[in-house]
C-alpha atoms as an extended CHARMM CRD file, in Angstrom:
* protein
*
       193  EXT
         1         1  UNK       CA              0.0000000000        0.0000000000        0.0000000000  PROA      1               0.0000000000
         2         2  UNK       CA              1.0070000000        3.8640000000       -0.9700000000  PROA      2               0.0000000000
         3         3  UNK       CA              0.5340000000        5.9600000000        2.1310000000  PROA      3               0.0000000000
         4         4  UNK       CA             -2.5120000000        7.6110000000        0.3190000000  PROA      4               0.0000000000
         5         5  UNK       CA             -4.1590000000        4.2650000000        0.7390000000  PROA      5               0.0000000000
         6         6  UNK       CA             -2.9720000000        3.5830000000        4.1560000000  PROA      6               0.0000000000
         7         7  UNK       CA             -4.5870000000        6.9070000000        4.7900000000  PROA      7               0.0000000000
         8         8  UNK       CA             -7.9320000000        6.0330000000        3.3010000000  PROA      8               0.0000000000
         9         9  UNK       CA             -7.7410000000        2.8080000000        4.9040000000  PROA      9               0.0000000000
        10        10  UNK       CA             -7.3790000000        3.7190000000        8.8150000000  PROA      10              0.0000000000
        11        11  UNK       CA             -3.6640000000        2.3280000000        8.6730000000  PROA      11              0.0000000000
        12        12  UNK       CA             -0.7020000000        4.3450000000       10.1300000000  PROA      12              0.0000000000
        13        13  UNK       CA              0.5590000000        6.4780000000        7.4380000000  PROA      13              0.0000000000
        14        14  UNK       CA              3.2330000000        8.8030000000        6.9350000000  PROA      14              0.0000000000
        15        15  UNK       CA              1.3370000000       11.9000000000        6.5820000000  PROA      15              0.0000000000
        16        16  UNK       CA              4.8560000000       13.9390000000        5.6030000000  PROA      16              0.0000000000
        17        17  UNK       CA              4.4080000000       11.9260000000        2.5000000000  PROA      17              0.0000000000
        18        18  UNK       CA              5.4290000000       14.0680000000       -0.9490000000  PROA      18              0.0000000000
        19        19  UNK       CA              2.2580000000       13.0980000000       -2.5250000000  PROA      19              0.0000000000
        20        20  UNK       CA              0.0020000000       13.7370000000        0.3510000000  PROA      20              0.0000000000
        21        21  UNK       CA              1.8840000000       16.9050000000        0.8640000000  PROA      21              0.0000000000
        22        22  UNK       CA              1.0800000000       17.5810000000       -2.9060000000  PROA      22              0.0000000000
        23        23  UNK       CA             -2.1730000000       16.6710000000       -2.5720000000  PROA      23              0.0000000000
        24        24  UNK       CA             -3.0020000000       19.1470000000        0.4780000000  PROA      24              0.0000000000
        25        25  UNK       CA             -1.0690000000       22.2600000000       -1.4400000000  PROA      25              0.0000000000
        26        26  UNK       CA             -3.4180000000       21.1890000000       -4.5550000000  PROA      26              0.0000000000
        27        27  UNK       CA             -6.3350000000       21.4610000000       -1.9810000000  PROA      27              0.0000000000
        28        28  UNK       CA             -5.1510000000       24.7190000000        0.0750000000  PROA      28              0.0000000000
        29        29  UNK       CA             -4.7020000000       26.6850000000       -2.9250000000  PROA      29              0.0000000000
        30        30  UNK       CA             -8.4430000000       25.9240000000       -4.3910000000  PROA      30              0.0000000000
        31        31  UNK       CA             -9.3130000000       27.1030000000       -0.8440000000  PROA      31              0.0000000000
        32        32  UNK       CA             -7.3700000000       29.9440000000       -0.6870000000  PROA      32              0.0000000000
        33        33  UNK       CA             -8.8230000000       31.2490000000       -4.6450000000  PROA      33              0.0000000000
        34        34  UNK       CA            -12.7030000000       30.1610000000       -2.3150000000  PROA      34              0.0000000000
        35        35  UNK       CA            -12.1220000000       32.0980000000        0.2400000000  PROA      35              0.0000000000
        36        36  UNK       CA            -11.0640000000       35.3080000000       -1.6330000000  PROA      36              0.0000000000
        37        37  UNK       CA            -14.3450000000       34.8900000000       -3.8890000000  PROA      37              0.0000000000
        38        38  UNK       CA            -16.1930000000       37.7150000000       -3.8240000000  PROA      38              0.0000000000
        39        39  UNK       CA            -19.7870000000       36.6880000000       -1.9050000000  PROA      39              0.0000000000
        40        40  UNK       CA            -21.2550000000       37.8460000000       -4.5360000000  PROA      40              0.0000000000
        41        41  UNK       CA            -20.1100000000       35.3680000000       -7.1120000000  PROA      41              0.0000000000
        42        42  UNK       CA            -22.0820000000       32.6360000000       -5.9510000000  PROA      42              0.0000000000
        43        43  UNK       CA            -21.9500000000       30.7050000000       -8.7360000000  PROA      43              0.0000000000
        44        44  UNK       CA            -18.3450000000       30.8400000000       -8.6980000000  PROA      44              0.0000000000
        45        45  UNK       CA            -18.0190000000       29.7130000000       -5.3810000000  PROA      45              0.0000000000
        46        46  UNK       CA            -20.3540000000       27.1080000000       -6.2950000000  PROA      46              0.0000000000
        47        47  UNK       CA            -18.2200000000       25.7820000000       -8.9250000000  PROA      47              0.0000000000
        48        48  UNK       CA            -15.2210000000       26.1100000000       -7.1090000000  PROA      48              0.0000000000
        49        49  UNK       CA            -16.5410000000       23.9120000000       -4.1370000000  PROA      49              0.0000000000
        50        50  UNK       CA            -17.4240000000       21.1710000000       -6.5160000000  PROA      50              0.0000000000
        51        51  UNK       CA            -13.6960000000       21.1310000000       -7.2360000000  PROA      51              0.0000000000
        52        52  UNK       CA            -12.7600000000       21.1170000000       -3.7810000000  PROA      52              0.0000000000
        53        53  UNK       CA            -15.1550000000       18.1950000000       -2.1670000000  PROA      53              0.0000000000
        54        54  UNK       CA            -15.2150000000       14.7540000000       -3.1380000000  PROA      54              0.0000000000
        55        55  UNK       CA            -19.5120000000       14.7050000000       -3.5730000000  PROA      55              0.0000000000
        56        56  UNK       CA            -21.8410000000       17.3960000000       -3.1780000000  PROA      56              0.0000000000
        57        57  UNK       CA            -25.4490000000       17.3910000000       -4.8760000000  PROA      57              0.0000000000
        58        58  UNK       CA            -27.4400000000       20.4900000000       -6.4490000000  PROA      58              0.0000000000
        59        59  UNK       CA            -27.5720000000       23.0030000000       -3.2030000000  PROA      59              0.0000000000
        60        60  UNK       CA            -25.2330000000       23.4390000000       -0.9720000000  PROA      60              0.0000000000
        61        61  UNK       CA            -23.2580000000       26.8250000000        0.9530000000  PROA      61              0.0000000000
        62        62  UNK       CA            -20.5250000000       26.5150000000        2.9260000000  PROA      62              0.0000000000
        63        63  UNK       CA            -19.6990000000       30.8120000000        3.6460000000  PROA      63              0.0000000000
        64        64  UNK       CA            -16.2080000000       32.0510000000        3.7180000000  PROA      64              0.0000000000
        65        65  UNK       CA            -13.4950000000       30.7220000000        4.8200000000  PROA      65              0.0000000000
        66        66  UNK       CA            -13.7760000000       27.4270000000        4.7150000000  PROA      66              0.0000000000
        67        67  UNK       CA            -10.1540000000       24.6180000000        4.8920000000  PROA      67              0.0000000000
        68        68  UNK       CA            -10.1350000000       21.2460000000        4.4360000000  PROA      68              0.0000000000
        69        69  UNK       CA             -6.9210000000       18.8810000000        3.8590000000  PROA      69              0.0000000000
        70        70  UNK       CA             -7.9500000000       16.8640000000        0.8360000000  PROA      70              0.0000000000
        71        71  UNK       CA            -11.5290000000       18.1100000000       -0.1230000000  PROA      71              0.0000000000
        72        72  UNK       CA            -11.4990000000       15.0030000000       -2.0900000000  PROA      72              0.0000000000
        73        73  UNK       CA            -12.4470000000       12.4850000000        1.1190000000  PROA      73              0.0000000000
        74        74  UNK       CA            -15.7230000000       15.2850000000        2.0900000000  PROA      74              0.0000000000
        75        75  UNK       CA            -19.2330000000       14.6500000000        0.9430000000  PROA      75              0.0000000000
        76        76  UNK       CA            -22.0460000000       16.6860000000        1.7150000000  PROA      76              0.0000000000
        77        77  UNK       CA            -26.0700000000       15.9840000000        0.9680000000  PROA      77              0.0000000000
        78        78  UNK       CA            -28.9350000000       18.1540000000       -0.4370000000  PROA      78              0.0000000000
        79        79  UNK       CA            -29.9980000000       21.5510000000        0.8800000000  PROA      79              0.0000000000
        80        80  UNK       CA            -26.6590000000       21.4030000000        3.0340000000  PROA      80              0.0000000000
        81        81  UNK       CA            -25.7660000000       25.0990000000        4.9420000000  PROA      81              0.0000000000
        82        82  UNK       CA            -22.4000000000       25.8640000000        7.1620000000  PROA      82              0.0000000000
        83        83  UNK       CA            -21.6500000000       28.9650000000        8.6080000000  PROA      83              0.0000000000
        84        84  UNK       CA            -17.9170000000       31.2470000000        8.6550000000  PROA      84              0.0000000000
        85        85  UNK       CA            -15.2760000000       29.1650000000        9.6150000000  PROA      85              0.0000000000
        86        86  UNK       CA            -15.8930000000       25.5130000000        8.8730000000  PROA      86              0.0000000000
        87        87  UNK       CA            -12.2660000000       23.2870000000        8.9710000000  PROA      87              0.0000000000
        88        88  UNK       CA            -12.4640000000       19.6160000000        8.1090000000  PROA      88              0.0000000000
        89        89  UNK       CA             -9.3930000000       17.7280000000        8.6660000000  PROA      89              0.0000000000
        90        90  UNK       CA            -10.1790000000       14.9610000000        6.0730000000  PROA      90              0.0000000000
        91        91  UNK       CA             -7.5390000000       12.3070000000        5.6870000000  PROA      91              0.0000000000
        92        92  UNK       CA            -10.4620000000        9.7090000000        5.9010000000  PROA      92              0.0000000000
        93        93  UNK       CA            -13.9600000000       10.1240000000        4.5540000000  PROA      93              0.0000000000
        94        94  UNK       CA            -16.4590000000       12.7940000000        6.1880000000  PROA      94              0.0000000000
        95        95  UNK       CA            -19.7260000000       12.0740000000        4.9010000000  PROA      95              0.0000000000
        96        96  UNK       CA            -22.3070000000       14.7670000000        5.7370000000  PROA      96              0.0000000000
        97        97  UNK       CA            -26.0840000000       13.7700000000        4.8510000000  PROA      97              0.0000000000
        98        98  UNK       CA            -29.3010000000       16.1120000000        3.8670000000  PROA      98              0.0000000000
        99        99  UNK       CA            -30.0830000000       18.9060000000        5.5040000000  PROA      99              0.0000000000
       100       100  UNK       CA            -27.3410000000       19.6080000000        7.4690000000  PROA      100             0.0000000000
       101       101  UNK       CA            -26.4940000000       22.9770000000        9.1900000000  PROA      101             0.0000000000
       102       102  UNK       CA            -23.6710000000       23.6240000000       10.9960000000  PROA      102             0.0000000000
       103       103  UNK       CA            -22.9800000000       26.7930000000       12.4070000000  PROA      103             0.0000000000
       104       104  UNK       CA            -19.8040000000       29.0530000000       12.7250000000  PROA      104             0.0000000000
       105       105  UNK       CA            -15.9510000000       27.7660000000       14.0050000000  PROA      105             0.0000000000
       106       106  UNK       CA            -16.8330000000       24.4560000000       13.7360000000  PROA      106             0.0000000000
       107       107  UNK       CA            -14.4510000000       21.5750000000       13.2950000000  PROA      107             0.0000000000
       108       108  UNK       CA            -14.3570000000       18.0660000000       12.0180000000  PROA      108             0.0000000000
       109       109  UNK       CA            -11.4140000000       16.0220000000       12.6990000000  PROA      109             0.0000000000
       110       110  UNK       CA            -10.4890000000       12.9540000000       11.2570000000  PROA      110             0.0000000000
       111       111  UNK       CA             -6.7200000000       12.4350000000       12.0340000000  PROA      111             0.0000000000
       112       112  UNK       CA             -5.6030000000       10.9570000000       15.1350000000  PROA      112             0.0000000000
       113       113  UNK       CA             -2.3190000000       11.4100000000       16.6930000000  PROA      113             0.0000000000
       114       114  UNK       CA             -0.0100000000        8.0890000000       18.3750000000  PROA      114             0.0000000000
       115       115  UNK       CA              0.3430000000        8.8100000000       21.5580000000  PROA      115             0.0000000000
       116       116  UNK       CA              3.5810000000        7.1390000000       21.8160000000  PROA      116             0.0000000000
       117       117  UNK       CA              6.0940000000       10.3970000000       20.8690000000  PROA      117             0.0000000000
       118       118  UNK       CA              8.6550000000        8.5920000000       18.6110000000  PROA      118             0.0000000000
       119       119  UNK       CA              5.9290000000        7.3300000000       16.3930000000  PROA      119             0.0000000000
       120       120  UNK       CA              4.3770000000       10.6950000000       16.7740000000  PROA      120             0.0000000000
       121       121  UNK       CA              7.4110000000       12.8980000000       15.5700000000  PROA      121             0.0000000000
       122       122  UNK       CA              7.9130000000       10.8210000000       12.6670000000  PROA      122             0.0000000000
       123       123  UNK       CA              4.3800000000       12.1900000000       11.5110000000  PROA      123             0.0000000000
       124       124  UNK       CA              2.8740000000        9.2630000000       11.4570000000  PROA      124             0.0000000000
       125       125  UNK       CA             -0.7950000000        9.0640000000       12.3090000000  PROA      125             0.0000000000
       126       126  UNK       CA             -4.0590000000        7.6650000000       11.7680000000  PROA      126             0.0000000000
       127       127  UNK       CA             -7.4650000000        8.6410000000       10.1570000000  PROA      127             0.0000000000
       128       128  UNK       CA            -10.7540000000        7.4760000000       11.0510000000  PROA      128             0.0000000000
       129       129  UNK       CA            -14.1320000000        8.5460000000        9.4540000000  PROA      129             0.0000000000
       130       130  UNK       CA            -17.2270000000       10.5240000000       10.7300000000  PROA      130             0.0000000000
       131       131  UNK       CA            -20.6270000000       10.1910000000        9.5910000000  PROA      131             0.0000000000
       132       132  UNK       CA            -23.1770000000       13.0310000000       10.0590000000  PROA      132             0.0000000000
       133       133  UNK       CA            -27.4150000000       11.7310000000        9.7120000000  PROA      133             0.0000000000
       134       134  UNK       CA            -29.7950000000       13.5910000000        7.7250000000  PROA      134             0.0000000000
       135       135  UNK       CA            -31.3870000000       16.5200000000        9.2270000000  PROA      135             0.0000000000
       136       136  UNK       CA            -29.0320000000       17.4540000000       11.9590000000  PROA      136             0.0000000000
       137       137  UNK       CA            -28.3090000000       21.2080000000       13.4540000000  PROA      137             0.0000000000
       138       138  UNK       CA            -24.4750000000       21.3080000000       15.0120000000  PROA      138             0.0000000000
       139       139  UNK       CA            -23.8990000000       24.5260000000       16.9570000000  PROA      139             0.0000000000
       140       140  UNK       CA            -21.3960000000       26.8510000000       16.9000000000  PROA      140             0.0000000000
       141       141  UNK       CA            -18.1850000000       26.6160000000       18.0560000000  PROA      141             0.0000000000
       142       142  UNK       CA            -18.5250000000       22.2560000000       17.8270000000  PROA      142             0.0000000000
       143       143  UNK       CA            -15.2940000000       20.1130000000       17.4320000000  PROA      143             0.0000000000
       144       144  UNK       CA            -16.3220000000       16.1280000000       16.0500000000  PROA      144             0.0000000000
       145       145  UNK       CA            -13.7870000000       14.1290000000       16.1700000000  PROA      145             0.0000000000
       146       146  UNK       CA            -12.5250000000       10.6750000000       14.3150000000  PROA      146             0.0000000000
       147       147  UNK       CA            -14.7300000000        7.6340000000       14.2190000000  PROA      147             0.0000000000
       148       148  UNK       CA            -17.3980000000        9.6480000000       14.9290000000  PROA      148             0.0000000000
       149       149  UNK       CA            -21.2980000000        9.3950000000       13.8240000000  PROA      149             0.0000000000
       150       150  UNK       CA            -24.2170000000       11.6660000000       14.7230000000  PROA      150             0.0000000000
       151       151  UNK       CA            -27.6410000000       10.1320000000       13.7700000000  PROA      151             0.0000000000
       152       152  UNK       CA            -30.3410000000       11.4340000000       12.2940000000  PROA      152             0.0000000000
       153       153  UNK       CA            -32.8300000000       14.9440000000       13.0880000000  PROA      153             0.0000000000
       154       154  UNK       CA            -30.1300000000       15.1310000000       15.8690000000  PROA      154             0.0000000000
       155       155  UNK       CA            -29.4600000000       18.8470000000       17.4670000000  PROA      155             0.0000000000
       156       156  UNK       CA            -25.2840000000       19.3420000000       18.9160000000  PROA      156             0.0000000000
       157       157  UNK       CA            -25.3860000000       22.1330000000       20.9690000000  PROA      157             0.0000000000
       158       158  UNK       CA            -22.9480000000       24.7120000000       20.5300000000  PROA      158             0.0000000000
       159       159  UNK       CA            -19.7860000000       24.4930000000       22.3040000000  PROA      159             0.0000000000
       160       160  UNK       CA            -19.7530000000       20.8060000000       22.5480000000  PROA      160             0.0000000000
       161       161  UNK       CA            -16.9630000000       18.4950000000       21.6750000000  PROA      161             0.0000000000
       162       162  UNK       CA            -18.2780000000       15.3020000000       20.1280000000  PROA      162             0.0000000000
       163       163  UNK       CA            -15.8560000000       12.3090000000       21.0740000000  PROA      163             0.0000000000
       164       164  UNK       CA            -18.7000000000        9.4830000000       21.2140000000  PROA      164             0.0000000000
       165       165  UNK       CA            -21.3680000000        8.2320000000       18.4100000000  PROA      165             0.0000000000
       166       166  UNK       CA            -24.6470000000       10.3070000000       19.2780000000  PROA      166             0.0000000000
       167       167  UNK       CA            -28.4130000000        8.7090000000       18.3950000000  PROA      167             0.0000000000
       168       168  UNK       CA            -30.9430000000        9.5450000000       15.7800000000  PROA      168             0.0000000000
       169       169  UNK       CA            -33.2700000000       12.2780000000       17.4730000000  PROA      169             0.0000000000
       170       170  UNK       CA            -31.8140000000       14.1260000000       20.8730000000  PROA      170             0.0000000000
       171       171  UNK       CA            -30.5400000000       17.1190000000       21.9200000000  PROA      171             0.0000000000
       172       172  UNK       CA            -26.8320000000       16.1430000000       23.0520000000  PROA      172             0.0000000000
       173       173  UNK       CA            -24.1960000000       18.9250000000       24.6720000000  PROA      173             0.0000000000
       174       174  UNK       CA            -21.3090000000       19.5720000000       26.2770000000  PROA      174             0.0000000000
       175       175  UNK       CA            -17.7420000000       18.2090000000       26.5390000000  PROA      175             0.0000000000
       176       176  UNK       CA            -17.6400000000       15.6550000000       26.5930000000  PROA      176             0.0000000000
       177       177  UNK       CA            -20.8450000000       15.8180000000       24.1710000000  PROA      177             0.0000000000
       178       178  UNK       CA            -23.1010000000       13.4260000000       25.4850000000  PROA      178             0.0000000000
       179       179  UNK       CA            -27.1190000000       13.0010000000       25.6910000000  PROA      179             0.0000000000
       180       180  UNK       CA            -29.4760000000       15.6880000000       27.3990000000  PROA      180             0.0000000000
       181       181  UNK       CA            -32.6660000000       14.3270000000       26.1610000000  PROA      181             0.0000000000
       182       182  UNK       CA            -34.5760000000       13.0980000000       23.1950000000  PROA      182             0.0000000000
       183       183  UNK       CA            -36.2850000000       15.4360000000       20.9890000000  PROA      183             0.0000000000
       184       184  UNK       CA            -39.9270000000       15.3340000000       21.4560000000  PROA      184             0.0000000000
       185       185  UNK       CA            -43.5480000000       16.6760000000       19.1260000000  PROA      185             0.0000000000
       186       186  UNK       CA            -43.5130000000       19.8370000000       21.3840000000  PROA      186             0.0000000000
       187       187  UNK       CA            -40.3950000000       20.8990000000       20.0280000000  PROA      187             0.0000000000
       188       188  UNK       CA            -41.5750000000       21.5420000000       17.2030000000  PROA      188             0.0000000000
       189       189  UNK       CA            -42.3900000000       25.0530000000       18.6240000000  PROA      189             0.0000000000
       190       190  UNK       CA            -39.4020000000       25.7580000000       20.6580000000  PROA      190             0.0000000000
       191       191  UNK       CA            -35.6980000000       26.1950000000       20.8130000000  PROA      191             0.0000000000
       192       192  UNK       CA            -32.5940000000       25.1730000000       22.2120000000  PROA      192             0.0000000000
       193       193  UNK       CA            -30.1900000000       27.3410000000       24.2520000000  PROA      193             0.0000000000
């Protein structure tokens, strides 16, 4: 195996690889030309985010700025919204489904770091998916990390840090994130602070 394949394939990889690095300069740069877009050249933006991700379908907005590693390993679903300062870290795959909104300084994390040092400063590390459900809200200011999924009509109060898989339909916050309660018919007419 290359180390691009390691990397896809939750192996230890050498993440100072020349064709990784290559890969992620490819990747900055088509975020850099996003993120000096002009909002009002949405269609242009548009375009230039279907270069950048690995799947997106017809509507979709992710607002300025907005980083990623590879673009390449991100799909997001229909009628898909995130807010100023979105990073995804995505050595492995981060699969985002319909009707997502995430709000501002968020961050999805894929890679995770050996904790033995000499394995560590020979950047070596691991990647490890995350899966987002249809119709979840994630706060601002969230953090997900690797291996990672967040079921469906699910609400991630802002501020949390996600370390754990969190069910289809609750209201989960905090950091650790974790279960507050499950969303119920009522809510239909409220909101979360």
């Amino acid at each position: 195996m290359n180390e691009k394949e390691k990397m896809i394939n939750g192996k230890l990889y050498d993440s100072g690889d020349k064709n990784l690095y290559d890969e992620r300069i490819r990747c900055k740069e088509l975020c850099y030309k996003y993120n000096n877009l002009s909002p009002e050249k949405s269609g242009e933006r548009k375009e230039l985010l279907k270069k950048i991700l690995g799947k997106v379908k017809s509507n979709y907005l992710i607002e300025q700025p907005f980083w990623c590693d590879y673009g390449y390993n991100i799909e997001v679903g229909e009628n898909f919204y995130a807010n100023h300062n979105l990073i995804i870290l995505d050595p492995a795959s981060v699969k985002i489904g319909d009707n997502v909104f995430i709000g501002p300084n968020c961050g999805f994390y894929t890679p995770q770091h050996p904790l033995d040092v000499d394995t560590r400063n020979k950047f070596l590390e691991y990647a490890f998916p995350i899966n987002i459900g249809n119709n979840v809200w994630i706060g601002g200011n969230v953090v997900v990390l690797a291996s990672v999924t967040i079921g469906d009509n699910t609400v991630i109060a802002a501020g949390s840090v996600v370390v754990k898989d969190i069910p289809s339909n609750v209201v989960a916050a905090g950091n650790p994130c974790r279960v507050i309660r499950e969303i119920q018919p009522e809510d239909k007419f409220r909101f979360e602070r």
